[in-house]
N, C-alpha and C positions, 0 to 999 in steps of 0.2 A: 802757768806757774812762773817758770825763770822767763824774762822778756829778750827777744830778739837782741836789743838794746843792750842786754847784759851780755851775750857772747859775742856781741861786734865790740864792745871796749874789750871782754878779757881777748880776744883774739887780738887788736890793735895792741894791747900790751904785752900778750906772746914777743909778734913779729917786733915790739920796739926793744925786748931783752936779747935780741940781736943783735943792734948795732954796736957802736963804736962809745967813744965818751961824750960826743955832739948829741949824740940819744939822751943823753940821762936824766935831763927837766923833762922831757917827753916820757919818761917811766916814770917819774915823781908824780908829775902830773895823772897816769895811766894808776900808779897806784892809789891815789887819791879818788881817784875816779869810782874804780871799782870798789873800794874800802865804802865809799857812801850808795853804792848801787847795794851792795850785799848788805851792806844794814837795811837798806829799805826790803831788799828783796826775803830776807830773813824773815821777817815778821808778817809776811803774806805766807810765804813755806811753812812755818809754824802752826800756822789756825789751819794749813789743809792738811799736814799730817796729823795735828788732833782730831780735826772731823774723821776724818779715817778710823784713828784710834777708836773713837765715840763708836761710829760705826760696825767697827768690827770687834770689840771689845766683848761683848757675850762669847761668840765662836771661839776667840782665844784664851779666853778665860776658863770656859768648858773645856779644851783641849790641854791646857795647863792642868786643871784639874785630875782627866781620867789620865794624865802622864804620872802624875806624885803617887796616884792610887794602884795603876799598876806596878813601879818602882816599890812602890810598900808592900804588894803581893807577892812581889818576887823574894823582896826580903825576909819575909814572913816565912816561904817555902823553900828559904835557904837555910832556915833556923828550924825548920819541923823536922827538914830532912838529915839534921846532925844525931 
């Protein structure tokens, strides 16, 4: 998923929002960095949480379901019981 490569820059830009004001091309630069890793990395994350979705989309759809129908039974037997 996320690459190695992407938490050695956000870590190298952690430790660079520590220093002093000699840092601060070095954080532009770190920002810059990561702003174009996480667009790349974004759109690989994307297609595997929808496969997932695809994937598990029956089960949670079913369980969506029997939740709205038992919530309507109980409402139902809030309203017999008045």
């Amino acid at each position: 998923m996320i690459s190695k490569v992407f938490y050695a820059i956000l870590a190298g830009f952690m430790l660079a929002s520590c220093g002093g004001y000699e840092d601060l091309e070095f954080e532009r630069l770190m920002y810059k960095k990561t702003d174009s890793l996480f667009a790349t990395q974004r759109l690989a994350l994307k297609k595997d949480l929808d496969s997932l979705c695809d994937v598990n989309f029956e089960t949670y759809f079913n369980e969506a379901i029997d939740s709205i129908k038992q919530k309507q039974i109980e409402e139902i037997q809030i309203i017999l019981e008045k």
